[in-house]
N, C-alpha and C positions, 0 to 999 in steps of 0.2 A: 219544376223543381221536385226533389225528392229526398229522403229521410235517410241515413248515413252514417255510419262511425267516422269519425276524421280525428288527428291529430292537431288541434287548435291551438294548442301552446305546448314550447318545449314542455317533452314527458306529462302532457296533459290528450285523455282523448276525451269526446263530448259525441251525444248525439246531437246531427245535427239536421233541420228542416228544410231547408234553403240551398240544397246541393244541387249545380246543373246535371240534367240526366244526360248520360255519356249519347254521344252522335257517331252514329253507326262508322264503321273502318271498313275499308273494302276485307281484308282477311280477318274480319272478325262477325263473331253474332254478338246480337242484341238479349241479352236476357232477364226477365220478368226473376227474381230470386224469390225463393219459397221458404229454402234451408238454409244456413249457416252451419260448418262445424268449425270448435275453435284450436287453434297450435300455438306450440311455445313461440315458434317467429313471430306471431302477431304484435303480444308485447314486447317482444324483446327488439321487434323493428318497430315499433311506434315510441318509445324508448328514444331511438338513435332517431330518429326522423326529424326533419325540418318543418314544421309547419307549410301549409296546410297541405295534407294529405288524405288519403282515405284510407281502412285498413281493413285487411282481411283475405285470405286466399283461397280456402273449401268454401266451394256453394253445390246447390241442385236448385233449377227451375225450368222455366218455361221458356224457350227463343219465341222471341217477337218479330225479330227482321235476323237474314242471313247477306251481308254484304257478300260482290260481285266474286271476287278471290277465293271463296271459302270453296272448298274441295270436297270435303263429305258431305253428304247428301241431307244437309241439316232442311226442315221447314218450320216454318211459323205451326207452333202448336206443342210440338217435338218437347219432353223431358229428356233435361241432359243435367253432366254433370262434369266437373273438371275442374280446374287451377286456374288462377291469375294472380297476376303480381301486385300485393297491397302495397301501400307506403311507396308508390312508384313514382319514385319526382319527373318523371317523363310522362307521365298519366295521373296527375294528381286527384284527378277528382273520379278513377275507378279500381275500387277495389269490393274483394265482395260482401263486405259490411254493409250492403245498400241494398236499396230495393229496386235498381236496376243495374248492370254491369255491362261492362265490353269483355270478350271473352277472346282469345287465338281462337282459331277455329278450330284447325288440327290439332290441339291439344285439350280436346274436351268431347264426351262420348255418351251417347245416348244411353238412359236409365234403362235398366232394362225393366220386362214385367214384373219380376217378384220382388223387386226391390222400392222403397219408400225412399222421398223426397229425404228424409231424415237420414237413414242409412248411406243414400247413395253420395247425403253432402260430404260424408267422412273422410272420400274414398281420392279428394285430387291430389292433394301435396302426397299422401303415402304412395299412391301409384307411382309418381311419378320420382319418389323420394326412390323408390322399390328400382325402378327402373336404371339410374343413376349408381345406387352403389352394388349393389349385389350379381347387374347383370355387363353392366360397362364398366368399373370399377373392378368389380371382383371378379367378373366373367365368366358366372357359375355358366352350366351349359342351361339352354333355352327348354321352357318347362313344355315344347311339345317334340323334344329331343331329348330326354331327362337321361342321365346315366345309365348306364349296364348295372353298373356296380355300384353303389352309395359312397360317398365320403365325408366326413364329416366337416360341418361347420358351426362355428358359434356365432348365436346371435343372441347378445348382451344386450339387455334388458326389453326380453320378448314379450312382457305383459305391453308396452308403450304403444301405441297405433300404429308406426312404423315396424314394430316388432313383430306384433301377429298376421301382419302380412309377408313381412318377410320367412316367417313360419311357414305359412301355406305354399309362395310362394319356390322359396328352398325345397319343400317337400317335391312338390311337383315337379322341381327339376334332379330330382334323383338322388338327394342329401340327407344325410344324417344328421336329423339336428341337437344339438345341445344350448338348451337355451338358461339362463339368469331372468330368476324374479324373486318377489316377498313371497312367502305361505300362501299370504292373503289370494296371490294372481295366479298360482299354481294349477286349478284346475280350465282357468281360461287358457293359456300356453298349450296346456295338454287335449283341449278340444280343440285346438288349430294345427295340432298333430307333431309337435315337440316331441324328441326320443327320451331325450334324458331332460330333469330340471333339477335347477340347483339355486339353493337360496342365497343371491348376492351378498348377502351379509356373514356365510358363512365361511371364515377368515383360511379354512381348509376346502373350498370351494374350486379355486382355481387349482390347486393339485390334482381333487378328486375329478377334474375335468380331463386334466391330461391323462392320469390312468384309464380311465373311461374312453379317453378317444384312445389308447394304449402308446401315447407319443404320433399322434397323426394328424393333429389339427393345424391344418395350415391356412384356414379362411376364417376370417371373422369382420362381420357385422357389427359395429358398437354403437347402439341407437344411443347413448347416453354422451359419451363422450366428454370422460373428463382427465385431469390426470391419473387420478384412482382407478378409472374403469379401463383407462390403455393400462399402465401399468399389470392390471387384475387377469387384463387379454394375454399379454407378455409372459403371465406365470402360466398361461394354459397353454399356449401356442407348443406346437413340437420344438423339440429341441434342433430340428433343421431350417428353421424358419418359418417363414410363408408371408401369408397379404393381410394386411389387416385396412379396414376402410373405417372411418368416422363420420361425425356429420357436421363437423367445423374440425379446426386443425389441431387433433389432439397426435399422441406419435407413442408407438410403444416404443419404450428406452433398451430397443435391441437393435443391434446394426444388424443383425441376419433376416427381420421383420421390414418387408415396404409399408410403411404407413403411409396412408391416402386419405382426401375428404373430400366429399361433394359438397357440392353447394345448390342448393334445389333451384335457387331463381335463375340458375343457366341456362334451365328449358327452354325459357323464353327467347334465347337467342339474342339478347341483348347487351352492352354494355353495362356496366353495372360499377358499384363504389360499394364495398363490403368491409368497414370496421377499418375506412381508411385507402383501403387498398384496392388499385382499379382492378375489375377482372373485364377482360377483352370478349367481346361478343364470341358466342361459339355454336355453330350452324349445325353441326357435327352434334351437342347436347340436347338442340331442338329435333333434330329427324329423328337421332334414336330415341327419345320420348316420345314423338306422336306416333312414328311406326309402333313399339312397344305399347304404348298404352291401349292403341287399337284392337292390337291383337290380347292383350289383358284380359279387355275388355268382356271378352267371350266367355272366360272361364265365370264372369259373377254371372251372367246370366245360365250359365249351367250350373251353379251352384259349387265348383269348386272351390272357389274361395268365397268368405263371407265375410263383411267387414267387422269394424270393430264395433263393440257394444258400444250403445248408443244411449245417453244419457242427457233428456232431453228438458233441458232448461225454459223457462216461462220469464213473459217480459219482454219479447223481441228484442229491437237492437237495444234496449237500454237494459236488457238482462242479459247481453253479450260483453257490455262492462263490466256486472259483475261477473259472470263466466269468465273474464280474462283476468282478474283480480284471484280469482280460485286456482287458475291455472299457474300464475305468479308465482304464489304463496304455495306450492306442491301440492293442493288438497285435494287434486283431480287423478285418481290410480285407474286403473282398469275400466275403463270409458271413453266415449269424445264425448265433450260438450257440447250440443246443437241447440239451437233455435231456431223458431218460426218467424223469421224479419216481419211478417204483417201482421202478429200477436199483438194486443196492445198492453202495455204498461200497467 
């Protein structure tokens, strides 16, 4: 048995002691969890979830066993780091709120040297969030093929974790970026190499965007996604149109704009019930995330990208209650959340 976040009663989550430790899958490893970091889906699907479930999706730890299937060349010992599906009623009892987890294989990638168990738990839903909209979604060019020329793009509200990778990530593929935050986050955006920043709140903001891009912005990223913030994209976009992506179904209210959303748990490749609505497994969402992530992968060990500050919580899983109760309640800006799952209370 082993130690746990689960969802135990409608909109109630508990730590819990008594969890069976998951049994190895042939396409999966086994892994020992060290780190936690926390995301808005955590609460917001443990919220909507049926009892009993586990919850949690960024870890970094140690494989224990590497079932038959698994293709990279994972071994018992091996730091890794990557994504899984919390609150997964097909896999109720692994998510990665626990002290041990089942992992995809191909969707999770070795730590590299200079990165810590803490930094590197940051890194799976953004990776794989990164992957999703900006490069299959918005189909920037591939950041080891990066533009001749720069063009620009918005990416609205670039202080978020999702944000400052898409920062680095846009740069490297040959983009001009213009990004949205508070004062407060404005020198983080601009050490992840942001052209221009502008304070979301300033109500002459989205005009001074389109002069700035001089009517030429036709990509945007909207890590927030709400009506406000499509709307805010809508005023900045050129006047010819272009693509705008979200990260649930928000829409700029222009017919010359394609609005689009990803939805991150498609990596997985599996069927899925999202807020009601079936979404059909999609085989096509899983390859280009493990091919993409792999090759990601390489620039944090060279140091081109770095994740996001890292803000590290005490208390193990029962200080990742309160960590997701901060994250709720909007008090967590310019940071991830982490914990140490074997810390004790």
């Amino acid at each position: 048995m082993v130690k746990a976040i689960a969802v135990t009663a409608p909109e109630t989550i508990s730590v819990v002691s008594d969890w069976p430790k998951p049994t190895l899958r042939h396409d999966c490893i086994l892994v020992k969890v060290v780190s936690v970091a926390l995301n808005p889906t955590d609460w917001k699907s443990a919220l909507r979830s049926t009892p009993i479930v586990t919850v949690g999706c960024d870890y970094a730890g140690i494989v224990v066993d590497v079932g038959p299937a698994v293709t990279k060349p994972f071994r018992a010992g091996d730091r890794v780091f990557g994504v899984i599906r919390g609150c997964n009623p097909n896999l109720p009892y692994n998510g990665a709120f626990s002290e041990y987890i089942l992992a995809p294989g191909d969707l999770q990638c070795a730590i590299p040297e200079n990165l810590s168990f803490q930094e590197a738990a940051t890194l799976g839903v953004g990776m794989g969030t990164i992957a999703q909209s900006l490069y299959q979604s918005l189909q920037l060019a591939p950041f080891d093929h990066p533009l001749a020329q720069p063009e620009p793009i918005l990416v609205y509200g670039g202080a978020t974790a999702t944000g400052t990778l898409a920062i680095q990530f846009a740069k490297l593929s040959g983009y001009e970026v213009i990004t949205t935050c508070s004062p407060e986050t404005e020198e983080l955006v601009k050490s992840r190499g942001a052209d221009h920043v502008f304070d979301y709140k300033d109500p002459e903001a989205a005009d001074k965007i389109r002069d700035v891009t001089q009517d030429r912005l036709k990509l945007v990223l909207d890590t927030i996604s709400t009506d406000e913030t499509a709307a805010f994209c809508g005023r900045a976009m050129s006047s010819q149109g272009g693509d705008y992506t979200a990260m649930i179904d928000s829409k700029v209210p222009r017919a010359d704009v394609r609005s689009r959303w990803t939805l991150g748990y498609t990596v997985f490749g599996e069927e899925l019930t999202f807020r009601g609505v079936r979404i059909p497994a999609s085989l096509e969402d899983r390859t280009f995330a493990s091919e993409w992530m792999e090759k990601a992968a390489k620039l944090l060990a060279d140091g081109r990208v770095v994740p996001h500050p890292v803000k590290l919580g005490s208390g193990g899983l029962q200080g990742v209650i309160e960590g997701l109760k901060l994250l709720k309640e909007g008090k967590v800006r310019g940071c991830k959340l982490v914990y140490n799952v074997d810390e004790i209370a």
